[in-house]
C-alpha positions in Angstrom: 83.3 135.5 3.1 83.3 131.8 3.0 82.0 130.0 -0.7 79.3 128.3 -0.4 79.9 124.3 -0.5 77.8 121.3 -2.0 79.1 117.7 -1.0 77.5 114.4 -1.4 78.6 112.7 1.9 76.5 109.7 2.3 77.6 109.8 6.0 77.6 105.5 6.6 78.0 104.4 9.9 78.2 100.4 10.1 78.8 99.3 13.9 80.3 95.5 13.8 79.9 94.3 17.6 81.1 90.1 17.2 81.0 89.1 20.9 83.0 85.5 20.8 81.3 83.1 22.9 84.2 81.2 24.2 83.8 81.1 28.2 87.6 82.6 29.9 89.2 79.7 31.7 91.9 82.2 32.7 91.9 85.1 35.1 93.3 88.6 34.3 96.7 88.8 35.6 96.8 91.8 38.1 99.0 94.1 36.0 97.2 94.1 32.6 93.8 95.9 32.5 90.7 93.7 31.9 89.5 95.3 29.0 92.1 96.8 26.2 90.8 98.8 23.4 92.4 99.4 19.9 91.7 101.9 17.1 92.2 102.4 13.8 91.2 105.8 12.3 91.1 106.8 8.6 90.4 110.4 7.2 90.6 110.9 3.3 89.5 114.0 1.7 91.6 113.3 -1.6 90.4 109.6 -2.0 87.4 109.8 -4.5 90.4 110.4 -7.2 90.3 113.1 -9.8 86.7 112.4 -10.4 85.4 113.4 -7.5 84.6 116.7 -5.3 88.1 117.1 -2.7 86.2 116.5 0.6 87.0 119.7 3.7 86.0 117.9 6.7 86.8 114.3 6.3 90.2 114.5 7.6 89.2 117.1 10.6 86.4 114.5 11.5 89.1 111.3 11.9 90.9 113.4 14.0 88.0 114.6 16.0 87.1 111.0 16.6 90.8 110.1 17.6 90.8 112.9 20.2 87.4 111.5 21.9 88.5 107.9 21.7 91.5 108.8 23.0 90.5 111.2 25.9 87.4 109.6 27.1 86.9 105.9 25.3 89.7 104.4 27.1 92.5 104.2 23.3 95.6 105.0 24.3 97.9 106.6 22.1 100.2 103.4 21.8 97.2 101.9 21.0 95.5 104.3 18.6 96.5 104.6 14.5 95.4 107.2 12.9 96.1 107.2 9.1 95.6 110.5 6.5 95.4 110.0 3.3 96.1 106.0 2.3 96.1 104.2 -0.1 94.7 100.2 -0.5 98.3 99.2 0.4 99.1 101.0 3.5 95.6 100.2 4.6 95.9 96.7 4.5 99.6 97.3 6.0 97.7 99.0 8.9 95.1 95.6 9.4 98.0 93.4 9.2 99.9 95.3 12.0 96.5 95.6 14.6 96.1 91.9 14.3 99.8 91.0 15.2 99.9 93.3 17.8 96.2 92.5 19.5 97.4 88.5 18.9 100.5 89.2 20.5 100.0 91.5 23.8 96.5 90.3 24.7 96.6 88.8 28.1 95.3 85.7 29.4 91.9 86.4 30.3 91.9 90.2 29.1 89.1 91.5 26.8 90.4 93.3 23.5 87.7 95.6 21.5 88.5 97.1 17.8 87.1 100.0 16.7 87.7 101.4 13.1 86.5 104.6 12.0 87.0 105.8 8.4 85.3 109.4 6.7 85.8 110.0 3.3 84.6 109.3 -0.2 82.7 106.0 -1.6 80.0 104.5 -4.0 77.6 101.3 -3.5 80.5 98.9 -3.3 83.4 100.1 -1.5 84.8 103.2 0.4 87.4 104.8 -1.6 91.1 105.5 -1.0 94.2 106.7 -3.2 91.9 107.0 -5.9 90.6 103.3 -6.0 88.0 101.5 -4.2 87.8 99.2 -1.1 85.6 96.3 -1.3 82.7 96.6 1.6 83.4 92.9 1.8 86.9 93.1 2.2 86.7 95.8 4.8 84.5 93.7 6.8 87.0 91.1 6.7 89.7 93.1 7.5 87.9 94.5 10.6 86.5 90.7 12.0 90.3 89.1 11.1 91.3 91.7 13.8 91.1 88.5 17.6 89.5 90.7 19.2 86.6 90.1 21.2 84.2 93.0 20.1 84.7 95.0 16.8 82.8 98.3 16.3 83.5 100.1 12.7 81.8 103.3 11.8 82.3 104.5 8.2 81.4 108.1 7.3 81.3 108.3 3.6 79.0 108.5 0.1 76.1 105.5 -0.8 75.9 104.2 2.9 72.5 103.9 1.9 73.5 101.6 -0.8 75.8 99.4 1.9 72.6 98.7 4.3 70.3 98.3 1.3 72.0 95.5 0.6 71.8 93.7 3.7 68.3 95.1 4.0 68.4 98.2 5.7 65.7 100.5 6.0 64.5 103.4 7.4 63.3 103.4 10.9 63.9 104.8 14.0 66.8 104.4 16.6 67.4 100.8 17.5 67.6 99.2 21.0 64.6 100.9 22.3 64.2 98.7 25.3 66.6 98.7 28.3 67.8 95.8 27.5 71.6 94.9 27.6 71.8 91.7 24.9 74.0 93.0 22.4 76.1 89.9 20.8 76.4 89.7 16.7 77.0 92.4 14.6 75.0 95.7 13.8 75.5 98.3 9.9 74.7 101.6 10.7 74.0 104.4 8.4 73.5 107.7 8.5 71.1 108.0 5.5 68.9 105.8 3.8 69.6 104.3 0.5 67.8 107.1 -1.6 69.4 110.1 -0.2 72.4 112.0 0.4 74.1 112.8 3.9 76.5 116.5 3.8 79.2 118.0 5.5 78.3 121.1 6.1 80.9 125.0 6.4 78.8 126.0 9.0 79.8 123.0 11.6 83.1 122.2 9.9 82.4 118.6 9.7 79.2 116.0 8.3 76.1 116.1 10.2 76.0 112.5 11.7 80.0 112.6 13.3 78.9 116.4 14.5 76.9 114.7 16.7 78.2 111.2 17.2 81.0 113.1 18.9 78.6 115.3 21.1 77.0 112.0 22.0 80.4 110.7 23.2 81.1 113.6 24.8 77.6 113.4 27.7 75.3 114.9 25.4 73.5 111.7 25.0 73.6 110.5 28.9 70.5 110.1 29.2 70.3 108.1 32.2 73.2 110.0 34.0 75.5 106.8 34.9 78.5 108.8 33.1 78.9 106.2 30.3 77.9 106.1 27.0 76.3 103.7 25.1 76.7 102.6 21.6 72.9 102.9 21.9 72.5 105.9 23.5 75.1 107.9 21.1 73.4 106.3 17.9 70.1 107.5 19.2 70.9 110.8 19.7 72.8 111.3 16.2 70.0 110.1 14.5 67.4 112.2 16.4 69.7 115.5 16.0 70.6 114.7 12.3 67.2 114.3 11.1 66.2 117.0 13.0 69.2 119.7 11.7 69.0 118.2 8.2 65.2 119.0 7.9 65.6 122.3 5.8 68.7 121.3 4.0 68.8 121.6 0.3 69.4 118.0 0.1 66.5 117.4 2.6 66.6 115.4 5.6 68.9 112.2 6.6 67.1 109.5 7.9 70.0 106.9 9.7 69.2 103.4 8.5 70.5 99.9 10.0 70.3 96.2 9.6 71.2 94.0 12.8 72.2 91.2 14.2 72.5 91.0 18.0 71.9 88.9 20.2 73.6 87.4 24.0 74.4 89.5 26.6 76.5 92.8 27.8 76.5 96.4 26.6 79.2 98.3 24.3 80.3 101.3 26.4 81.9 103.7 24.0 83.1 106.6 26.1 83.5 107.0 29.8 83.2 110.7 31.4 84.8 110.0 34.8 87.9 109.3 32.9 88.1 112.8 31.5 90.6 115.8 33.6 87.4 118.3 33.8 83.6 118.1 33.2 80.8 121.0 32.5 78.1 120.7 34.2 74.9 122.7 32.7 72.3 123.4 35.0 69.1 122.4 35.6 67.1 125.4 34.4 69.3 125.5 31.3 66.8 124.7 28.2 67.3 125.8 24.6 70.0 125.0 22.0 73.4 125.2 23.4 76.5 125.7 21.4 79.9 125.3 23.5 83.0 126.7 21.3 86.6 126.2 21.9 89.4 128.6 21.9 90.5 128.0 18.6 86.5 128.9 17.1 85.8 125.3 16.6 82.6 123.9 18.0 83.2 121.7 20.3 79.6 120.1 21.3 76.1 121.5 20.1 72.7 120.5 21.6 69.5 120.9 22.6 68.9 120.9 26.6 66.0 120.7 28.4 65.0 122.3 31.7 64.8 119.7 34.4 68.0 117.8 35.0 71.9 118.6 34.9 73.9 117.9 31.8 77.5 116.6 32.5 80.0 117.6 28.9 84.1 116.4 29.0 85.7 118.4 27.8 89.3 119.0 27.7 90.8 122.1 29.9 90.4 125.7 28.2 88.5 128.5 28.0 85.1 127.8 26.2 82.4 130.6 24.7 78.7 129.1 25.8 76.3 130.0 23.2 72.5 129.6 24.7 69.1 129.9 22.5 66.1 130.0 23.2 62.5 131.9 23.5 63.8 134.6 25.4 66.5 135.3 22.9 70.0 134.7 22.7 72.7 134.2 25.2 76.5 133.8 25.6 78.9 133.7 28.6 82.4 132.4 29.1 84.0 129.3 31.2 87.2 128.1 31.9 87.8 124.6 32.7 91.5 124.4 34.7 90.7 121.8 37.5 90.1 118.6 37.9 86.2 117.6 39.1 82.8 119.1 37.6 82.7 123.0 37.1 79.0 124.3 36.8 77.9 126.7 34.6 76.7 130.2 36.1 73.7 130.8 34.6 73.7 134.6 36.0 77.1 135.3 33.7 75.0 134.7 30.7 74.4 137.9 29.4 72.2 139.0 25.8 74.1 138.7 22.9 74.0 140.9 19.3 75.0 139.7 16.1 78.3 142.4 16.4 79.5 140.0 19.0 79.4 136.6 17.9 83.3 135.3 18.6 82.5 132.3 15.8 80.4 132.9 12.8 79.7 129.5 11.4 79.3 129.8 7.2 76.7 128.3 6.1 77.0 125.7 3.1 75.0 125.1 0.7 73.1 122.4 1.6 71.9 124.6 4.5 68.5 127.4 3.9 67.5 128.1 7.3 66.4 131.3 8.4 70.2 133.5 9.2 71.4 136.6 7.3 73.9 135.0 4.8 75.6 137.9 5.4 77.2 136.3 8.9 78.3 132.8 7.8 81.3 131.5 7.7 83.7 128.9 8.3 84.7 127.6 11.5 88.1 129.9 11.4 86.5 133.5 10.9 86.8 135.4 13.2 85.1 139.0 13.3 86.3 141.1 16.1 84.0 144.3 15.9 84.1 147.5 18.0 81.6 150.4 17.6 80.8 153.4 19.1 77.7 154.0 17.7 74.4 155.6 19.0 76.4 158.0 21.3 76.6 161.7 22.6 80.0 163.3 21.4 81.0 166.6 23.2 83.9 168.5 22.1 85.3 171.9 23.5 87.6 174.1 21.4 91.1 175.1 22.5 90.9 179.0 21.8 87.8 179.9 19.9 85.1 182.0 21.7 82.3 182.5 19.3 81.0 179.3 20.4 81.7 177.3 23.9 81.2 173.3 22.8 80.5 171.1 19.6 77.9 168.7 19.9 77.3 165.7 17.7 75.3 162.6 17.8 76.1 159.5 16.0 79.4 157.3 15.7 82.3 155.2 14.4 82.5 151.3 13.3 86.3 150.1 13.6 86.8 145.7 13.1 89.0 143.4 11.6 87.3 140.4 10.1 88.3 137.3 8.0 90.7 134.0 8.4 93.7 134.9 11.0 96.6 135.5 10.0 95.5 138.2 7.5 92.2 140.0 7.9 89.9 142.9 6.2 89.7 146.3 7.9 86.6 148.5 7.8 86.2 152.0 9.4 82.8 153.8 9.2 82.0 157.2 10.9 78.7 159.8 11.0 78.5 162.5 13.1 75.9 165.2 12.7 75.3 167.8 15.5 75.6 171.4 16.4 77.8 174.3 18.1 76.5 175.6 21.6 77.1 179.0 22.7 76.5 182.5 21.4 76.8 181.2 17.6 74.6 177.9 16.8 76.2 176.0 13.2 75.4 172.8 12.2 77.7 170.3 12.2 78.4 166.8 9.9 81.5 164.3 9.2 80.8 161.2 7.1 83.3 158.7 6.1 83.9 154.7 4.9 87.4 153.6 4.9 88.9 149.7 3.6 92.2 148.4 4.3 93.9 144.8 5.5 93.8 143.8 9.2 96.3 141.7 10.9 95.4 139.5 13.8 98.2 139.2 16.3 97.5 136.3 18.2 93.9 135.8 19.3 93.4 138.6 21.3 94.7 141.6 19.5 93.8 143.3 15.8 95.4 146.1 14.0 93.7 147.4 11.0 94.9 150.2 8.4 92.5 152.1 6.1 92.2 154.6 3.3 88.8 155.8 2.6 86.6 159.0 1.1 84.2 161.2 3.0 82.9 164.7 3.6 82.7 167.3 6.6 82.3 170.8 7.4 80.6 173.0 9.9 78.3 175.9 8.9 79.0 179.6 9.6 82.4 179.9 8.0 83.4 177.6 10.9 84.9 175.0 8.8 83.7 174.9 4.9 82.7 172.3 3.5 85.0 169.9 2.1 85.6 166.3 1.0 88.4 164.4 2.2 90.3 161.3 2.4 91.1 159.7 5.7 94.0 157.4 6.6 93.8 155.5 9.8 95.5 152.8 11.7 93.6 151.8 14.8 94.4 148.9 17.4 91.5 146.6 19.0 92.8 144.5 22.3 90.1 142.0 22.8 90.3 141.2 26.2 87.1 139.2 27.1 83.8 139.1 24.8 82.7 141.8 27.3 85.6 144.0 27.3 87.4 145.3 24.5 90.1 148.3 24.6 90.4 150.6 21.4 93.1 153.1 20.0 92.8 155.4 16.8 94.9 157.8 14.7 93.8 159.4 11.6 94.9 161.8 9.1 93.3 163.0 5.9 93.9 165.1 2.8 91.3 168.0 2.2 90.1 168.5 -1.1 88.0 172.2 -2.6 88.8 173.5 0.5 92.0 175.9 0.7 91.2 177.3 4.0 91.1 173.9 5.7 94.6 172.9 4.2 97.5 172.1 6.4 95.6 173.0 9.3 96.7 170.1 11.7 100.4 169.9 13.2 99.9 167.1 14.7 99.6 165.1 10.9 102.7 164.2 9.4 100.8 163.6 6.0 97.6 165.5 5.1 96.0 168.4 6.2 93.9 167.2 9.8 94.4 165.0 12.0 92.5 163.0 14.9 93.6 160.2 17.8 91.4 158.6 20.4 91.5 156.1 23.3 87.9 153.9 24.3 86.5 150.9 25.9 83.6 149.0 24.7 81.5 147.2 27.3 78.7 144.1 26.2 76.7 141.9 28.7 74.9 143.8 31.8 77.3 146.9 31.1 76.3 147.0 27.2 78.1 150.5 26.2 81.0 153.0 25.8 83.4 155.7 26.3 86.5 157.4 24.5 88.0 160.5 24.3 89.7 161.8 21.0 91.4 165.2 20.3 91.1 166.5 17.0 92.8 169.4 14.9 91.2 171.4 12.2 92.1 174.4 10.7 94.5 175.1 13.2 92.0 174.9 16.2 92.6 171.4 18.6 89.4 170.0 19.6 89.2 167.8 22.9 86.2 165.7 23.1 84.4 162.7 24.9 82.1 160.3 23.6 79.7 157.9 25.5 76.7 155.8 25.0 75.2 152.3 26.2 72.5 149.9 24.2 69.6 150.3 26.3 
C-alpha cells in the first residue's frame, strides 16, 4: 500500500493577459494562420533544493498541461517547450529563445499569444529552480519581454498566497461574473489565499487546482456549450471544484484568490474541442460525480454532472473506464473512443460496481480524511485485479467410492494479484464447509490463506504463486483431519471489467496425518493435489462457475462450483 504523503503546494496560478493596443495596418497573409500560440512549460519536483520535501506530481502536472495545450489549445509541438528540471540559467536560455523565435516568424498582421506554465516549489518571493529562487519580478518580466500580443502564465507552486497578497489579492469568488467579453490588462491568479496551503494529493496524482484546470480545458467547464473554453470559464470551475474537494482536507479548504487588471475588449480562448480527433459525449440524464480513467489507471477528467444537458469531454482515442456516483450507488461501464466525431455514452452499459472491482484505486494522501476505507487507496499505478468465487454451491462426485454418492460444500476461494506493475503481491484464500450425500452423511471443512509475489504481464493478464498453511478433513474416517500446506500457482486473464478467465493448480504437504500422505499422483511435490478452470462474470451477469478435480488419499474428486451476487 501506498505511504501516506503531506506537501505544502501553495498551488499559484497568475494569468498575465497584456492585449497591445496598436491597431493592424497589415492583413494576414493567406498561408500563416491568424492567431499563433507559444508555450513554455516548466515541471520541477527537485527545485526547492535539499531543504525542501522532493515534490511527486509537479513534473506529471507540466506534462499534463503540455498534452492539453498541445491537443486542444492550438501549441503545436514546434511551438511548445517543455523543460524538466532547470535551473535559473537554462530558464532564462529558454525566454531568450521564445522571444527570438516569436520576433522572428510572426507574420504581418498575425496574432501571437504566450502562455507559460510552471509547477513546482517556491516561497513569498520567487518560484524555485535548481535549488535557488526566481524573482516574481523577474519572471513577470521575462514572460511580458516575450512580443506577443497576449501573455497568459499560470504558476503552480508554494506561497501563491503570498505573490497576490502583495498586489492585493484576496479572497473572493470567481472573477468575470458577467458575460462580458472586455478582457485587456493583466490578471494574478491563485489557487489559495495568502494564509493557507494548496496540496498535491496520491489519490489524484497531481495538486488539486491543475486536477481541475485540465478537466476545465478538457469541456468540463463548457458551460454554455459553444465548444470553447474560456480563461473564465476554466478558472471558475477550478476554483468551485477545489474549494469544494479541499473542504475535508487536513490542511482545510483552498480558497483561489486574484488581483486584476483588465480592461478593452475580446475573450482569451484557452482550449478548442472541435479541434480534438474524438469527443465523449455524457448524456443528458447523467448526474452525479463522474470519474473517466485512462488505460494506463490515470484519471483523466473528474466531475460533477448534472441531469439536464449533454456534456461534450476530448479526449484522446483509447479505451476509457467511466466511474458514475451518485444516490443510487455506484456505477462503472467501459468506452472506447476510435473514430473521429462525438461518441455518446450508453447509459444502459453502466452496470453496479463493488469495491472488488475497482480497475484504479486512488491512495489517499494525507492531506485527505473523507469517508473511504484506507484500506483501498492508492496511487494512481495500483492496480488490484481480484477474482473470487465466493458465496457459492460446490458439488463434487467421487471417482470409486460408494459409501457416499456426492460432497457438498458451501463457501469459496479469493485468488488476486495487487500492487505497482511490473511486480505484484499474490493472495489465495479458501473455506469450504459442507457435507457428504448418500447412505453415509460426514461433515466436511478446508480452510487455507496463502502469500506469494504476482507478476503482471502486460495489462491484462496476472500470474500469482503462493505458499500458505491451512487445515481439512472430512469426518467418518473419510479423510482425517490434518493440517497442511498448500502451494499454488494460478493465472487471471482479465479480459473486460466484466469478464475475467481463471486457472489453478495446487499441491500441499500433509502434516499428523499418515493416511492422507502421498495420496495424489497427480502432485509432483506433496501429498494432494487440486487444478481448476472458471470465469467470473460482474455487471447484469454478477457471478460464476469453475470446475476443479481434486485427489485425496488416492480418491479423484470431480467437482463444479457456481454462484452469482444477487
Amino acid at each position: 500500500m501506498t505511504s501516506q504523503l503531506i506537501v505544502c503546494l501553495v498551488f499559484a496560478a497568475f494569468v498575465t493577459v497584456l492585449i497591445e493596443a496598436s491597431p493592424v495596418h497589415a492583413k494576414t497573409t493567406s498561408s500563416a494562420p491568424a492567431l499563433r500560440r507559444y508555450a513554455l512549460v516548466i515541471g520541477s519536483n527537485t527545485g526547492g533544493g535539499a531543504g525542501r520535501d522532493t515534490l511527486r506530481y509537479a513534473g506529471q502536472d507540466a506534462r499534463t498541461i503540455a498534452d492539453v495545450l498541445r491537443q486542444l489549445g492550438g501549441v503545436t509541438q514546434l511551438d511548445l517547450t517543455l523543460l524538466k528540471e532547470p535551473d535559473k540559467r537554462e530558464l532564462d536560455s529558454a525566454f531568450d529563445a521564445l522571444s527570438k523565435r516569436v520576433q522572428a516568424e510572426r507574420k504581418a498582421g498575425q496574432r501571437a499569444e504566450l502562455v507559460v506554465y510552471y509547477s513546482g516549489h517556491a516561497d513569498e518571493n520567487g518560484i524555485l529552480i535548481g535549488g535557488t529562487r526566481y524573482d516574481y519580478a523577474r519572471l513577470r518580466q521575462r514572460i511580458r519581454a516575450v512580443p506577443a500580443d497576449v501573455h497568459i502564465a499560470i504558476v503552480d507552486s508554494c506561497a501563491s498566497g503570498s505573490f497576490t497578497r502583495i498586489k492585493g489579492g484576496t479572497k473572493v469568488p470567481p472573477f468575470l461574473h458577467d458575460t462580458s467579453t472586455k478582457v485587456e490588462g493583466f490578471a494574478f491568479l491563485s489557487s489559495s489565499s495568502a494564509d493557507e496551503d494548496a496540496q498535491e494529493s496520491d489519490r489524484i496524482g497531481a495538486s488539486f487546482f491543475t486536477y481541475f484546470f485540465v478537466a476545465a480545458l478538457r469541456g468540463a467547464a463548457d458551460r454554455n456549450r459553444d465548444g470553447r473554453i474560456t480563461l473564465t470559464e476554466a478558472y471558475q470551475f477550478s476554483y468551485e471544484h477545489t474549494l469544494g474537494r479541499t473542504q475535508n482536507t487536513r490542511h482545510g479548504p483552498q480558497h483561489p484568490a486574484y488581483d486584476m487588471h483588465l480592461s478593452g475588449t475580446g475573450d482569451v480562448v484557452i482550449t478548442d474541442l472541435r479541434s480534438t480527433e474524438s469527443t465523449l459525449v455524457l448524456p443528458p440524464a447523467l448526474k452525479g460525480r463522474v470519474t473517466i480513467v485512462d488505460e494506463s489507471g490515470r484519471v483523466a477528467v473528474e466531475l460533477t454532472k448534472e441531469a439536464g444537458e449533454p456534456l461534450s469531454l476530448a479526449l484522446p482515442n483509447e479505451t476509457y473506464t467511466v466511474r458514475v456516483e451518485n444516490n443510487g450507488g455506484e456505477f462503472i461501464a467501459t468506452i472506447t473512443l476510435d473514430k473521429l466525431g462525438e461518441v455518446e455514452l450508453d447509459a444502459g452499459t453502466l452496470r453496479k460496481a463493488t469495491k472488488k472491482e475497482k480497475t484504479v484505486a486512488r491512495g489517499l494522501s494525507v492531506e485527505e480524511d473523507d469517508d473511504d476505507d484506507r484500506s483501498e487507496r492508492h496511487d494512481p499505478w495500483y492496480r488490484e485485479i481480484p477474482i473470487s468465487f465466493g458465496g457459492g454451491l460446490r458439488v463434487e462426485r467421487p471417482t470409486t467410492r460408494t459409501d457416499f454418492d456426492a460432497l457438498v460444500t458451501i463457501g469459496g476461494a479469493v485468488r488476486e494479484v495487487h500492487g505497482k506493475p511490473f511486480i505484484g503481491v499474490a493472495d489465495t484464500a479458501e473455506l469450504f464447509l459442507g457435507a457428504t450425500l448418500g447412505d453415509n452423511v460426514h461433515f466436511a471443512y478446508d480452510m487455507s490463506l496463502g502469500f506469494g509475489p504476482g507478476v503482471f504481464l502486460g495489462r491484462n493478464l496476472q500470474v500469482g504463486a503462493t505458499i500458505g498453511f491451512g487445515f481439512s478433513g472430512i469426518t467418518g474416517g473419510v479423510l482425517d483431519f490434518a493440517w497442511k500446506m498448500p502451494t499454488e500457482v494460478f493465472a487471471v486473464l482479465e479480459l473486460s471489467p466484466d469478464i475475467r478467465p481463471m486457472a489453478y493448480f495446487r499441491q500441499s504437504y500433509l502434516f499428523s496425518s499418515d493416511a492422507r500422505q502421498k495420496g495424489s499422483k497427480m502432485a509432483r511435490w506433496g501429498d494432494e493435489a487440486e487444478a481448476g478452470v472458471g470465469m467470473k462474470f460482474s455487471g447484469k451477469l454478477d457471478g460464476f462457475f469453475y470446475g476443479s478435480l481434486r485427489e485425496m488419499a488416492g480418491e479423484r474428486y470431480w467437482g463444479i462450483g457456481l454462484g452469482a451476487v444477487l
